[in-house]
C-alpha positions, 0 to 999 in steps of 0.5 A: 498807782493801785498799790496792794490789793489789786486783782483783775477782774473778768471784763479788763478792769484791774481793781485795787482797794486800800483803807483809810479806815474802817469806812474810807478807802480808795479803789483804783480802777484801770481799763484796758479799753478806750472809754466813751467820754460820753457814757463816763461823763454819765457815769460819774454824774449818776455816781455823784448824784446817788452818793455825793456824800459818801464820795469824797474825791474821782480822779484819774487819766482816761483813754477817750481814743486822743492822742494824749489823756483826759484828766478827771478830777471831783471832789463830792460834788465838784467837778472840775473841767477835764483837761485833755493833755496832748501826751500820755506821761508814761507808756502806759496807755489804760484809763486809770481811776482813782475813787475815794470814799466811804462804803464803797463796794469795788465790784460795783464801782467797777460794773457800774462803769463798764456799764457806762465806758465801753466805746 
């Protein structure tokens, strides 16, 4: 799902970044962690609010501590309904994101988040 240019940062979040261009590209985010669904939920609104503009699409599959995901998906400023799925579709069982946008800063993105999703 990263793809190249992934590295693993310190708090068990794996970071990929790829370029559209010179000022879109894609960070994929995946957490070792169960998220708080809440501390997400505020996350993404604050991130939306700040730089809706810039941010063209948030999707993903994150681990609420269910038995199956939760899928997110926003473009700029919509967001769609989560949809709980009753089973994961692979073994893999990381909350897994996916921002795409313009002038994004991955570490941030990613610290920003922690900040928000640890349950």
């Amino acid at each position: 799902m990263l793809g190249a240019g992934l590295a693993t940062l310190a708090v068990g979040v794996a970071v990929g970044i790829s370029r559209h261009d010179d000022d879109v590209a894609a960070v994929g985010l995946v957490l070792d962690s169960t998220v708080d669904w809440l501390g997400f939920g505020v996350w993404l609104t604050m991130l939306l609010h700040a730089r809706g503009r810039e941010i063209l699409r948030v999707k993903g599959l994150l681990d609420v501590g269910e038995g199956g995901p939760v899928v997110v998906d926003a473009v700029q400023h919509v967001v769609h309904p989560p949809v709980h799925l009753d089973d994961w579709p692979d073994d893999d069982r990381r909350s897994r994101l996916v921002v795409i946008g313009r002038h994004l800063d991955a570490e941030r993105l990613e610290r920003s988040l922690g900040l928000f999703t640890t349950a």
